[in-house]
C-alpha positions as CSV (number, residue, x, y, z in Angstrom):
1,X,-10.3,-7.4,22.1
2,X,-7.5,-7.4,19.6
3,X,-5.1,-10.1,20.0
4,X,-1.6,-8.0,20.0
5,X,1.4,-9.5,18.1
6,X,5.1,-9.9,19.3
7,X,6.8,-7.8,17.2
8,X,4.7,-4.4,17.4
9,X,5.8,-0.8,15.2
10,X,6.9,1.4,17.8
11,X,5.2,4.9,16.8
12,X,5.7,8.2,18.1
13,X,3.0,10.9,17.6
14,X,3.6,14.8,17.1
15,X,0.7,17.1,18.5
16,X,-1.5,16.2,21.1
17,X,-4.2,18.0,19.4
18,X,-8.2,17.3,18.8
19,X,-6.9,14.9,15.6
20,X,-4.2,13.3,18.1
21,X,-7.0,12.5,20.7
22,X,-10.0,11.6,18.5
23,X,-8.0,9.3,16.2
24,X,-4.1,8.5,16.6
25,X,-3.3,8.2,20.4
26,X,-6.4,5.5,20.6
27,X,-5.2,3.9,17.3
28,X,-1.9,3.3,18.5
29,X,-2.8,1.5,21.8
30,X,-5.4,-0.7,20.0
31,X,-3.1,-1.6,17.1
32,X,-2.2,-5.5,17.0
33,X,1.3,-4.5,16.0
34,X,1.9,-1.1,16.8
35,X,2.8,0.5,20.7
36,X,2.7,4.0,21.6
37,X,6.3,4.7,22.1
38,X,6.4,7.9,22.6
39,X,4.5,11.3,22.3
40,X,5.8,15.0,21.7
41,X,3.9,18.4,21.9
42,X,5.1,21.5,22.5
43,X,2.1,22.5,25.5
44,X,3.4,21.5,28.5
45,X,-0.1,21.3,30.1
46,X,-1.2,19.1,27.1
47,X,1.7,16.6,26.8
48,X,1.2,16.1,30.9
49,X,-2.8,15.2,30.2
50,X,-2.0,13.0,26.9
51,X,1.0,11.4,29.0
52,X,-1.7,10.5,32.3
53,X,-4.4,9.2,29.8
54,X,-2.3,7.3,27.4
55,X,0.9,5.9,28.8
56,X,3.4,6.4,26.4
57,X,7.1,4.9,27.2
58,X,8.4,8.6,26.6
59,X,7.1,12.0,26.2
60,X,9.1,14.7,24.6
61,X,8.1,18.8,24.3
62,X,10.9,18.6,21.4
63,X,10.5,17.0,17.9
64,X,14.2,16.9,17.1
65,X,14.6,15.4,20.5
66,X,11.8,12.9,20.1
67,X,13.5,12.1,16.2
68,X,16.7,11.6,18.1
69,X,15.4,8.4,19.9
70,X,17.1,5.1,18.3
71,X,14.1,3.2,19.5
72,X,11.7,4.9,17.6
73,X,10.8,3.6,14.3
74,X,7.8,5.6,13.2
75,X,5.7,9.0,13.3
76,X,2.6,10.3,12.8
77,X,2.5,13.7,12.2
78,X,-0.9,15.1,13.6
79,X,-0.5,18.6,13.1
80,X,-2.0,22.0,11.5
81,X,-2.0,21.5,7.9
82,X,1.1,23.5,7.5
83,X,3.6,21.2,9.6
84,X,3.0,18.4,7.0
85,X,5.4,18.6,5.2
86,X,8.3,20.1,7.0
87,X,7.6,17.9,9.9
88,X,7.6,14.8,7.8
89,X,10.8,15.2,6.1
90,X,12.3,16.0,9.5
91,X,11.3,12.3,10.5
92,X,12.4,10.9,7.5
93,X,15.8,12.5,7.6
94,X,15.8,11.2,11.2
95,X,15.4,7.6,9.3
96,X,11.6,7.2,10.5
97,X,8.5,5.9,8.8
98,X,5.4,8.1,8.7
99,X,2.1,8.6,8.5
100,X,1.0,11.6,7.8
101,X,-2.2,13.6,8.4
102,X,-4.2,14.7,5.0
103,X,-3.7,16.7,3.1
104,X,0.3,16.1,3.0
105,X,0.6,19.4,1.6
106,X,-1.2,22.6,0.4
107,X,0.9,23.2,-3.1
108,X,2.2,21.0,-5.8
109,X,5.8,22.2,-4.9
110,X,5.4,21.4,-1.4
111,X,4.4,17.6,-2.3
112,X,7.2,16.9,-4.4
113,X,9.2,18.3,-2.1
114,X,8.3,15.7,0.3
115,X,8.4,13.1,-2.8
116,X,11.6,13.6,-3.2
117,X,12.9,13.4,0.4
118,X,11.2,9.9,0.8
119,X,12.5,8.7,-2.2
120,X,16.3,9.9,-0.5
121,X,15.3,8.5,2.9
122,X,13.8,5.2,1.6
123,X,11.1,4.9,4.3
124,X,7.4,4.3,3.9
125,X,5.7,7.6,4.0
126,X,1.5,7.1,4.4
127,X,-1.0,9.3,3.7
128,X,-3.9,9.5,6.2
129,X,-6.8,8.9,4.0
130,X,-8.7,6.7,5.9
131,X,-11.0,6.0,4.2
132,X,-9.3,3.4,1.8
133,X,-9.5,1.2,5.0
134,X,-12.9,1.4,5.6
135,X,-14.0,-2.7,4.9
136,X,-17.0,-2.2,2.6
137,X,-15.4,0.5,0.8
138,X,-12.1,-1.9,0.7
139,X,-14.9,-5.3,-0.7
140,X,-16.2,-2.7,-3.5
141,X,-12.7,-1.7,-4.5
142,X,-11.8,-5.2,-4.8
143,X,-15.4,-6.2,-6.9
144,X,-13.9,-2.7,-9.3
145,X,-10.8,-4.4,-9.6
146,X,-11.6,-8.3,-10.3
147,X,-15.1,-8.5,-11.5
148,X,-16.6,-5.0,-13.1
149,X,-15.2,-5.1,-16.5
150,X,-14.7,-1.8,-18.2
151,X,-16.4,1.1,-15.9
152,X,-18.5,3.5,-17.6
153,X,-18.8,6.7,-15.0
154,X,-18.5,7.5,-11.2
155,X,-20.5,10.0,-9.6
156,X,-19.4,10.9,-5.7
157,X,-20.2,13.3,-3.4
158,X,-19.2,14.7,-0.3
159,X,-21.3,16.7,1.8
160,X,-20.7,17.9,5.3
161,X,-24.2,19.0,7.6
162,X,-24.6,22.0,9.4
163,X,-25.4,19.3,12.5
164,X,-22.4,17.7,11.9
165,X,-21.3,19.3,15.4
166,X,-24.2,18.3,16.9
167,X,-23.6,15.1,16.1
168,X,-19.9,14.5,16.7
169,X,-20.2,16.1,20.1
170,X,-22.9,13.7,21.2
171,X,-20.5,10.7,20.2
172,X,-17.0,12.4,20.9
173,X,-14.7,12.7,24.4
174,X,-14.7,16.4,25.1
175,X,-11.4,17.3,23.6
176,X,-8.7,18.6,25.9
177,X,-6.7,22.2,24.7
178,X,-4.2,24.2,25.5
179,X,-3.2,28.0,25.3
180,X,0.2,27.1,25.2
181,X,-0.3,25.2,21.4
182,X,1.8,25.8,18.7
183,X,-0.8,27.2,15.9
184,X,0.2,28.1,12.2
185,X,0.8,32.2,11.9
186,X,-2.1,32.7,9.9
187,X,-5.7,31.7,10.4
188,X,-6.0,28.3,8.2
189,X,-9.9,29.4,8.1
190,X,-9.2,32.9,6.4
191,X,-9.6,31.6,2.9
192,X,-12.7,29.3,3.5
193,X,-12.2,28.6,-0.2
194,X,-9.2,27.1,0.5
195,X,-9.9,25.8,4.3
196,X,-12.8,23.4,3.1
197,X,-11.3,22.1,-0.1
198,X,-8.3,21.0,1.8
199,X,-10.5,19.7,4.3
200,X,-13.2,17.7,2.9
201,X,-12.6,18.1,-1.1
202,X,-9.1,15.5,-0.4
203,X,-10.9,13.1,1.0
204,X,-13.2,13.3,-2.2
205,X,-10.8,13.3,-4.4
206,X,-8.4,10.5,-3.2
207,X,-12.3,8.0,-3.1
208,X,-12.7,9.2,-6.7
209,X,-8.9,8.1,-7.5
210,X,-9.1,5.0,-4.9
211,X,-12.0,3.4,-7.6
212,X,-11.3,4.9,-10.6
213,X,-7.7,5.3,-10.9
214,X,-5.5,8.8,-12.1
215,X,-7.5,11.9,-12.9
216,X,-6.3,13.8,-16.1
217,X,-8.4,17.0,-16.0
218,X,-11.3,18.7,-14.7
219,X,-13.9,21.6,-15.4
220,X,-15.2,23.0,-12.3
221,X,-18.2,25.3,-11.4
222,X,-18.4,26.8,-7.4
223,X,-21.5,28.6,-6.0
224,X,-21.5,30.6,-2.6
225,X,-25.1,31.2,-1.9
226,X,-26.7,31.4,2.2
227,X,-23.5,30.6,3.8
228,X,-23.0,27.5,1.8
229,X,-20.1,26.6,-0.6
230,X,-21.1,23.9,-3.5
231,X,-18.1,22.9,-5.8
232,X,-19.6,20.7,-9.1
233,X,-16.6,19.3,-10.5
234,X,-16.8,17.4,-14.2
235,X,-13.6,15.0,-14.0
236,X,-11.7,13.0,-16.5
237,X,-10.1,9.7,-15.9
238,X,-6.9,8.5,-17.2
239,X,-9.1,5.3,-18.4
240,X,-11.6,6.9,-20.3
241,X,-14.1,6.6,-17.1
242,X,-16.4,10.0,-17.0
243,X,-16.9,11.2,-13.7
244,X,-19.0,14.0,-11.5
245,X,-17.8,15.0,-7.9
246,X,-20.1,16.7,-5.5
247,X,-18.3,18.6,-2.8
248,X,-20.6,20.6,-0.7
249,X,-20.3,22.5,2.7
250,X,-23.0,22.7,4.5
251,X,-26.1,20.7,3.6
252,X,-29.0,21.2,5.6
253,X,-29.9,17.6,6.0
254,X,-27.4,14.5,7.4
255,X,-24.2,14.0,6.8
256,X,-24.5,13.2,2.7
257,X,-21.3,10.8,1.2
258,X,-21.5,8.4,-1.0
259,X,-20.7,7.6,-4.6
260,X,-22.5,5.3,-7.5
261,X,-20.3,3.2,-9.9
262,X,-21.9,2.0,-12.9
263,X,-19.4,-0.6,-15.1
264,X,-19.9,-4.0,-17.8
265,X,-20.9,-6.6,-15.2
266,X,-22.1,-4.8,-12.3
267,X,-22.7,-1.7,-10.3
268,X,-21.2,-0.4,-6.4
269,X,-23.8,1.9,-4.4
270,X,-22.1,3.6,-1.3
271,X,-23.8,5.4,1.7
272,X,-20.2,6.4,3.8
273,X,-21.2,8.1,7.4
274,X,-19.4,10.7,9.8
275,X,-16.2,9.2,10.2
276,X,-16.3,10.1,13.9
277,X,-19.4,7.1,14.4
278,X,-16.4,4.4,13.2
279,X,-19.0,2.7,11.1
280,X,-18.3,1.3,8.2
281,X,-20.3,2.4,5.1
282,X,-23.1,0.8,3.5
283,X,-22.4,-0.9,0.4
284,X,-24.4,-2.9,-2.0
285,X,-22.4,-4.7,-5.0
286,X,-24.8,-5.5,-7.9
287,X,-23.3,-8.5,-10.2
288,X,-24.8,-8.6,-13.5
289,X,-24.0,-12.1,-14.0
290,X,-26.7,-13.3,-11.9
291,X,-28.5,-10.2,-11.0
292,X,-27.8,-10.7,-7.4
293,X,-26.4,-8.1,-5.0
294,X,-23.9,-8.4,-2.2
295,X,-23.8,-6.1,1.3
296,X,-20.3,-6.1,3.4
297,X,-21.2,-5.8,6.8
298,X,-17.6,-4.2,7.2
299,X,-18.0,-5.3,11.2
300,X,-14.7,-3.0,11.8
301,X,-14.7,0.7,11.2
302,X,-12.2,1.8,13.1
303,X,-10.6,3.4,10.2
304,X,-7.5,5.2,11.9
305,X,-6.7,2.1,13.6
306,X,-6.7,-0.1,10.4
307,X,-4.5,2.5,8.5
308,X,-2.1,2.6,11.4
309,X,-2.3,-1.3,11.5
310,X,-1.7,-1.3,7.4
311,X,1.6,1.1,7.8
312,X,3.1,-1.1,10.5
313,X,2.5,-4.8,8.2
314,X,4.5,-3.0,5.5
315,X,7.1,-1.4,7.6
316,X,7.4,-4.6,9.7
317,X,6.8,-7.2,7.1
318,X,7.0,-5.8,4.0
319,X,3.6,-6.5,3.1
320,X,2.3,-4.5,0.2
321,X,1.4,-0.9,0.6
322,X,-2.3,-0.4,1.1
323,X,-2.9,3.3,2.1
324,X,-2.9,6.4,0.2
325,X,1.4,6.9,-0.7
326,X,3.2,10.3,-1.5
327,X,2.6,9.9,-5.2
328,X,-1.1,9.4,-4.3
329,X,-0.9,12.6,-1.9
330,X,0.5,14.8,-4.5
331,X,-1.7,13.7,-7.6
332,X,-4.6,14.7,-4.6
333,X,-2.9,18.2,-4.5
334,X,-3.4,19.1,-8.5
335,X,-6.8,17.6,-8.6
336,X,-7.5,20.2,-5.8
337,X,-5.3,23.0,-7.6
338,X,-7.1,22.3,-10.3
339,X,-10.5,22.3,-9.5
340,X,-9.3,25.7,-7.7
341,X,-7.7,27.2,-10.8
342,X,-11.1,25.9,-12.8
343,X,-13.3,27.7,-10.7
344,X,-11.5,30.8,-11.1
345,X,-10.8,30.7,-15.6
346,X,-13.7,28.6,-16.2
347,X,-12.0,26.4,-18.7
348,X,-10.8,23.0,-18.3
349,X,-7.8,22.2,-16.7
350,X,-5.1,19.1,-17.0
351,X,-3.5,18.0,-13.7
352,X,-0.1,17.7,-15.1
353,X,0.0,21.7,-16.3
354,X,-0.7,22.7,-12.5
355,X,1.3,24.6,-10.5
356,X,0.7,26.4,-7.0
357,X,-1.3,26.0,-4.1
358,X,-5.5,25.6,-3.4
């Protein structure tokens, strides 16, 4: 059990949707030093069955009312992709942190948009890639930084299963719905192009960055064959590191993530699982220096909680900024505007020169 502190981030959470239920609501009454304040949806039915299960001090079917609250200091904003960013510059004008869902955005405008209404606001905005809190993934970053010397290449790659569904259900609390939900006006699934990059290629992407630092270009290929969308993407690093990223949707086979990192003293093999097990991935950290290797058992994988947890340290204390900021949200943008825009001329294209959305 986790011992809570005193002084605890009071959070608010906006949609009570399959994200809210699987991830934030949970994360925010496990935190150490956050509480569930408060909760807002715009079902009726829904916000009554979060409310019952979860407890929140307050519940609220209006954002601007919810924003309105003096007591509340934070939001995460668990919506359809397209609320991002208007729903998180509502919260910061209201003079609220946040933590915001990925991807913060689906254009380049859009994210410097938001860029520029934190700045204003002078609040913490978080992006919710999770995975930079996974432990194991956290010991290999920290191996990247102190001990690896120069790195030489990355190759990652993300695949999603076609039993992912099959797995996750056997694992996951059937999620509760509502036909009263507020849902974007068009079908975010329309453009599947679009729909999966956003998806799964941000959270490739932002590990890719996470080790390696700012990505300055890329060349992309994309092959649709049997129902199946595989996106090879050469990258360039702004340190000289070469780099390949894998995104593919569906294998038929496990869930397939993972990266290799091959630098001057030492090497970092990763096997990351379905987020929805809360498992940590496996890592092994090779040292050249005595030709040993070292595996982080990572005991905590409770990724949504840890991010949550790392917001409220430096919104509370002031403690250094671990998670994924805006900056980092839009430079994941143009990498996947680029890849997009790649795809489609078959040349190479530099991050800084994009424009648009995915």
């Amino acid at each position: 059990m986790i011992e809570k502190e005193n002084r605890r981030l009071r959070v608010g959470v906006l949609g009570c949707g399959p994200i809210a239920q699987f991830a934030h609501l949970e994360s925010c009454v496990k935190a150490r030093n956050a509480d569930l304040y408060a909760i807002c949806d715009a079902a009726p039915d829904l916000l009554a069955r979060m409310g019952a299960t979860y407890e929140p001090q307050k519940m609220f079917s209006d954002y601007d009312a919810m924003l309105s609250d003096p007591d509340l200091e934070a939001v995460i904003v668990a919506t359809s992709d397209a609320y991002h960013v208007p729903m998180s510059i509502k919260a910061l004008e209201a003079g609220k942190h946040v933590l915001c869902e990925k991807p913060i955005g689906v254009s380049v405008e859009e994210g410097q948009q938001l860029a520029d209404a934190v700045r204003l606001s002078g609040k913490i905005l978080q992006v919710g890639h999770m995975k930079r809190f996974d432990p194991a993934l956290q010991a290999a970053r920290d191996f990247v930084h102190n001990d690896i010397g120069q790195i030489f290449a990355l190759k990652a790659w993300y695949c999603d299963s076609t039993h992912r569904y099959t797995n996750t259900d056997a694992v996951q609390p059937l999620p509760i719905t509502s036909k009263l939900a507020r849902k974007p006006a068009g079908n975010p699934k329309a453009d599947l192009r679009q729909y999966f990059m956003l998806a799964h290629g941000s959270h490739l992407v932002d590990t890719a960055r996470f080790f390696c630092g700012d990505i300055v270009a890329v060349r992309a290929r994309l092959l649709e064959r049997a129902g199946a969308y595989c996106w090879f993407v050469e990258t360039e690093f702004a340190n000289g590191v070469l780099g390949h990223l894998d995104l593919t949707v569906a294998v038929r086979m496990d869930w397939h993530e993972g990266f290799q990192l091959y630098g001057e003293n030492g090497s970092v093999l990763a096997k990351t699982f379905n987020p929805w097990y809360f498992r940590s991935s496996e890592v092994e950290i090779f040292h050249e220096k005595d030709a040993t290797s070292r595996n982080p058992l990572g005991a905590d994988g409770h990724f949504f909680r840890r991010q949550l947890e790392g917001l409220a340290d430096t919104a509370l204390k002031g403690a250094p900024m671990r998670g994924a900021n805006v900056e980092d949200g839009i430079a994941s943008i143009r990498a996947m505007v680029a890849i997009a825009r790649s795809v489609e001329t078959g040349e190479r294209v530099e991050l800084a020169a994009v424009t648009g959305a995915v």
